[in-house]
DRENDO-1510 file (C-alpha; in Angstrom, 1 decimal, always signed):
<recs>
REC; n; res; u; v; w
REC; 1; UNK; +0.0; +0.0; +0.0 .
REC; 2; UNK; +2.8; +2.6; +1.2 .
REC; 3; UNK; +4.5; +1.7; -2.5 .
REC; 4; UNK; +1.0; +2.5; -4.1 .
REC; 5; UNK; +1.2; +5.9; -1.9 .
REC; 6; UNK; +4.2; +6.8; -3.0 .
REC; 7; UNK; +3.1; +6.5; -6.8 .
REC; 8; UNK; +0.3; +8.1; -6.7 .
REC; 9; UNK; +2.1; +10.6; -5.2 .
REC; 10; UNK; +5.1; +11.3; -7.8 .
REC; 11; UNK; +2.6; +11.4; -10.7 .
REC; 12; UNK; +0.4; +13.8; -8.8 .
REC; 13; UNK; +3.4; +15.7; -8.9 .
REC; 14; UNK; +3.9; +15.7; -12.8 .
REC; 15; UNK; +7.6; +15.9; -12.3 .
REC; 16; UNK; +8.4; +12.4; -13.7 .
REC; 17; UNK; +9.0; +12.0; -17.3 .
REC; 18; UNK; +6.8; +10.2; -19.7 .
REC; 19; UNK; +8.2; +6.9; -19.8 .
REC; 20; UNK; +9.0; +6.8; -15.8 .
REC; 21; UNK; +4.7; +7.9; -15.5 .
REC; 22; UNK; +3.9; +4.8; -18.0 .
REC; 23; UNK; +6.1; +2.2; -15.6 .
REC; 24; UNK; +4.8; +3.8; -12.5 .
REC; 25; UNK; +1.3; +4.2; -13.8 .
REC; 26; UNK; +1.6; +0.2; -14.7 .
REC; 27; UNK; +3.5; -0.9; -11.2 .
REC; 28; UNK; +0.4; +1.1; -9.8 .
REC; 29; UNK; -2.2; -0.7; -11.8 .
REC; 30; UNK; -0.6; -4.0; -10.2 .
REC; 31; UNK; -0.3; -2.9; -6.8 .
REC; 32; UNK; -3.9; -2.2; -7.1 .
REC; 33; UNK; -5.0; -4.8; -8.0 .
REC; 34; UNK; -3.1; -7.1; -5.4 .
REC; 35; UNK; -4.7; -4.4; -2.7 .
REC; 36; UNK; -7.8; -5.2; -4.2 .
REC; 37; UNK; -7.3; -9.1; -3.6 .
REC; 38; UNK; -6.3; -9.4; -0.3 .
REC; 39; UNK; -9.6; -6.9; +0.8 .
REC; 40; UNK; -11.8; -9.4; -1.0 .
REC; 41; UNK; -10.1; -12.4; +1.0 .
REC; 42; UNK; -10.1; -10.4; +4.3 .
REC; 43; UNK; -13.8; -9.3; +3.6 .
REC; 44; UNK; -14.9; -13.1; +3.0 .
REC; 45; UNK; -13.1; -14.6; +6.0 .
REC; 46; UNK; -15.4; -11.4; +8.3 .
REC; 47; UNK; -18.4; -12.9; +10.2 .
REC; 48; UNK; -21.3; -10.8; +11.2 .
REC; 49; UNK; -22.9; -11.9; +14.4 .
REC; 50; UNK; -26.8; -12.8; +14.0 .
REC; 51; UNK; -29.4; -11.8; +16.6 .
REC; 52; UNK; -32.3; -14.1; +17.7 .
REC; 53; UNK; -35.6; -12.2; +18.2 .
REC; 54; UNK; -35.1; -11.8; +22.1 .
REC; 55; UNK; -32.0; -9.5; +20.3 .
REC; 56; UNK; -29.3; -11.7; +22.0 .
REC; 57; UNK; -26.3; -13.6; +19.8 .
REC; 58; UNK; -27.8; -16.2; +18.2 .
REC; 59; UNK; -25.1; -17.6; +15.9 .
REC; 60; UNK; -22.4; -16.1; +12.8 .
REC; 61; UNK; -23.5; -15.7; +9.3 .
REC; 62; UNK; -20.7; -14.0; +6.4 .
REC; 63; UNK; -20.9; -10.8; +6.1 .
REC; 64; UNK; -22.2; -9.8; +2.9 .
REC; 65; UNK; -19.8; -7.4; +1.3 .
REC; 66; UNK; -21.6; -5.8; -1.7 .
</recs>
């Protein structure tokens, strides 16, 4: 994430050259998308506690993450 940060950061900047922006703007596209995985595999592994009608704990269910 902190690599992300950082180039996100230099192209905000708009001091890099063209074909440094392409390969950050790539390595960034990557990173992303990695980021993007690991959310989607911590999201599935949450558990949401369910409530019985008398509003105590009644079990676990997944949390639905759309």
């Amino acid at each position: 994430m902190r690599e992300l940060e950082e180039i996100v950061s230099a192209l905000e900047k708009g001091n890099v050259d063209l074909d440094k922006s392409i390969a950050l703007y790539e390595r960034g596209e990557i990173l992303k998308k990695h980021c993007e995985a690991l959310l989607k595999s911590a999201e599935a592994r949450v558990e949401k506690i369910v409530q019985g009608p008398d509003g105590s704990a009644k079990g676990v269910a997944p949390l639905d993450v759309e």
